[in-house]
N, C-alpha and C positions, 0 to 999 in steps of 0.2 A: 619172314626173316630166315636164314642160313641157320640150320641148326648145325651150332659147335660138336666138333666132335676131338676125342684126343689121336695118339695115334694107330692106337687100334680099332679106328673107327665105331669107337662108344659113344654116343652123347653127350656132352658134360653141358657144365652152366658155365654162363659166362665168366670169364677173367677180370680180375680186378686187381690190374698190376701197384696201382697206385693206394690200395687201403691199405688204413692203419687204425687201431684200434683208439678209438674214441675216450674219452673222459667221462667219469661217472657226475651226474651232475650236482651242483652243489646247493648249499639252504640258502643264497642268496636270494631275496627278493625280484619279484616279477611284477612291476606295473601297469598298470593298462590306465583308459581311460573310467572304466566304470567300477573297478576292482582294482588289487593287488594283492599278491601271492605271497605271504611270510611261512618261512620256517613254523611248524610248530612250537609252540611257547606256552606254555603252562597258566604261567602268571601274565601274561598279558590277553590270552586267548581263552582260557578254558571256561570260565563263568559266561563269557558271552557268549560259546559256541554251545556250553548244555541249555540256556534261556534261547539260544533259535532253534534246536533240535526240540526241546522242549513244545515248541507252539506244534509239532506231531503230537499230537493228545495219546494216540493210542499206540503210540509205537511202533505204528507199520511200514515206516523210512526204513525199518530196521531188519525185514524179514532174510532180504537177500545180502545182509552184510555179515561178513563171521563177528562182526561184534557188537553188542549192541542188542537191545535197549537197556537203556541205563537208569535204576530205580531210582537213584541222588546223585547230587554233585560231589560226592565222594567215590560213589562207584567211575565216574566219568573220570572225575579226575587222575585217580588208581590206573584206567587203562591211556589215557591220554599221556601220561609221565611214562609208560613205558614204551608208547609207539613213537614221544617225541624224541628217546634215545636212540632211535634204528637207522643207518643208513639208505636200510633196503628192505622194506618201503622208507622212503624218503618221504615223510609226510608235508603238507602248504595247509594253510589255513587261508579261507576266502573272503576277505575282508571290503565290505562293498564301501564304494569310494565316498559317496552320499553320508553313508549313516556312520562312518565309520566302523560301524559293527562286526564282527564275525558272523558269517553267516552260511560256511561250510566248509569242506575239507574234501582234500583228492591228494593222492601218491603216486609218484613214479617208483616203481618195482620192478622186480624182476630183469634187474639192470645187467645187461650183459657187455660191456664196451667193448671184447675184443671182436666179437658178431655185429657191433650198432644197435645190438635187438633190444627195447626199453616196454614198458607195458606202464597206462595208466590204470588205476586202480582204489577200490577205498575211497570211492566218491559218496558223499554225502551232502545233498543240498537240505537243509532247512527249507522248510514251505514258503519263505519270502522270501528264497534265492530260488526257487521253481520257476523252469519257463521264462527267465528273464533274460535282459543282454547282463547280466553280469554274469551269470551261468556260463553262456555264449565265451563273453572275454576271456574266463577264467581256464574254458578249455585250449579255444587259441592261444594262450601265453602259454601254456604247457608243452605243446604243439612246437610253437616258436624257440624256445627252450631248447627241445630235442632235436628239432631239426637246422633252424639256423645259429645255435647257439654251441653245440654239443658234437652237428653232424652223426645222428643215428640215422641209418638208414630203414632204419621198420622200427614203427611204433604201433602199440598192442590193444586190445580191449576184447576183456574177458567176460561174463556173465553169463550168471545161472540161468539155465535156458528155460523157466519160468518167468523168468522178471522180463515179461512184455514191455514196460517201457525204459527198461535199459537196453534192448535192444533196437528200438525205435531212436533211442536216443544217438547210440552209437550210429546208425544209419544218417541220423539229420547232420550229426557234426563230421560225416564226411567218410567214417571207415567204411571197409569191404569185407562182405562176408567173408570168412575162411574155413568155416566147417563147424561141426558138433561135435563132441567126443562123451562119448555115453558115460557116465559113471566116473567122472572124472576128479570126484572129490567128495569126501562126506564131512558136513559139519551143522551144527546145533542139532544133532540127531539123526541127520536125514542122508537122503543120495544129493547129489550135482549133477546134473549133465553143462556141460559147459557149453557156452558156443562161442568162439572165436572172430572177432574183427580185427582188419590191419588199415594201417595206412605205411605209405612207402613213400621217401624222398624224393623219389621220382613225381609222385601226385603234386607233392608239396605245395611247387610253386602257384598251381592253379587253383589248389583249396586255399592256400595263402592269402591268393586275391580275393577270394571269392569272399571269406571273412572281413577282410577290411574295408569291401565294399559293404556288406551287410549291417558291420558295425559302426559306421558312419550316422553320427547323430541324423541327417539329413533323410533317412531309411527310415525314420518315426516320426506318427506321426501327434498332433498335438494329444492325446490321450495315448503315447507310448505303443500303437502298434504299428508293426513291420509295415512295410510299403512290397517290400522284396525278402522273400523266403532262401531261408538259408541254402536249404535242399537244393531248391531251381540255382543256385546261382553257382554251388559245386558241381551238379549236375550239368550245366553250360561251361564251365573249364573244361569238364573232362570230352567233352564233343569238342569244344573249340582247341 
């Protein structure tokens, strides 16, 4: 490709005669087929969401979150009544479609709409939303959300560059590495090194498919496992 230059023969990025700054998104509900996405709610969500945090015996969901573990349903409740008042993080509760239950939470933060630039964030799965297609859905309606809903053109994913399967995680559900940044935050005592994943509008459309092929009941089989792996099949968009 030509690389753009201006008129003094500098380099620039490409033009983008036609952007406008985007809409910060809102606590309306997200559907799927295996989940949906509610606004945080106190009294409709919080007892059911600390009894699935809860089945974590020891607390260890909890190492790479800034908040968190929580000794009672008073301590939970306490921080949940103040995260439900923020628009940024914008908090969802993950409410699996089967049991009706709560059964995690994730946030859109660090919302920038006059950039597009949105980050998820503040993921929490309960050990019987681990590994599952409602996990799966909950991140594509997010996804879906920001990019055909909202039109951001980059969306984020951040973690502590010890948390091995957050980072695994962000790989299978599609992001691109984008870098480490050393020392990039201290909290419950300690350092952070960060490491950075993206996805970009541009991918969109082929991870797009690539989920809807995946998540198609027909992809399981009668004991609930994949037929076709999520990875290979974003992996074959981005070749194709």
């Amino acid at each position: 490709m030509t690389q753009r230059t201006n008129e003094f023969g500098q380099p620039i990025g490409e033009f983008l005669p036609d952007w406008q700054p985007v809409s910060s998104p809102s606590p309306k509900s997200m559907i799927g087929r295996y989940c949906q996405l509610e606004a945080f709610d106190v009294e409709r969500h919080a007892e059911q969401l600390y009894q699935s945090y809860a089945e974590n015996a020891d607390g260890s969901m909890w190492t790479y979150m800034s908040c968190g573990p929580f000794a009672s349903l008073s301590k939970f409740l306490e921080w949940m009544r103040s995260a439900a008042e923020g628009k940024d993080p914008l908090f969802y509760t993950i409410v699996e479609t089967a049991s009706v239950n709560a059964v995690g939470q994730a946030a859109l933060m660090r919302i920038v709409p006059e950039h597009g630039v949105i980050e998820v964030g503040n993921i929490a799965f309960s050990p019987r939303l681990q590994r599952t297609r409602v996990a799966t859905e909950a991140m594509y309606l997010l996804m879906k959300r920001v990019f055909d809903e909202l039109g951001y053109r980059r969306y984020e994913w951040k973690c502590d560059s010890c948390n091995a399967p957050s980072r695994r995680a962000a790989e299978r559900f599609g992001f691109t590495y984008d870098g480490f940044f050393s020392q990039a935050v201290v909290y419950k005592g300690r350092n952070r090194d960060t490491t950075w994943y993206s996805m970009i509008d541009k991918e969109w459309p082929g991870i797009k498919a690539a989920y809807e092929e995946w998540l198609q009941p027909n992809n399981f089989d009668a004991g609930g496992m994949q037929k076709k792996k999520l990875a290979d099949l974003i992996e074959a968009s981005r070749v194709n």
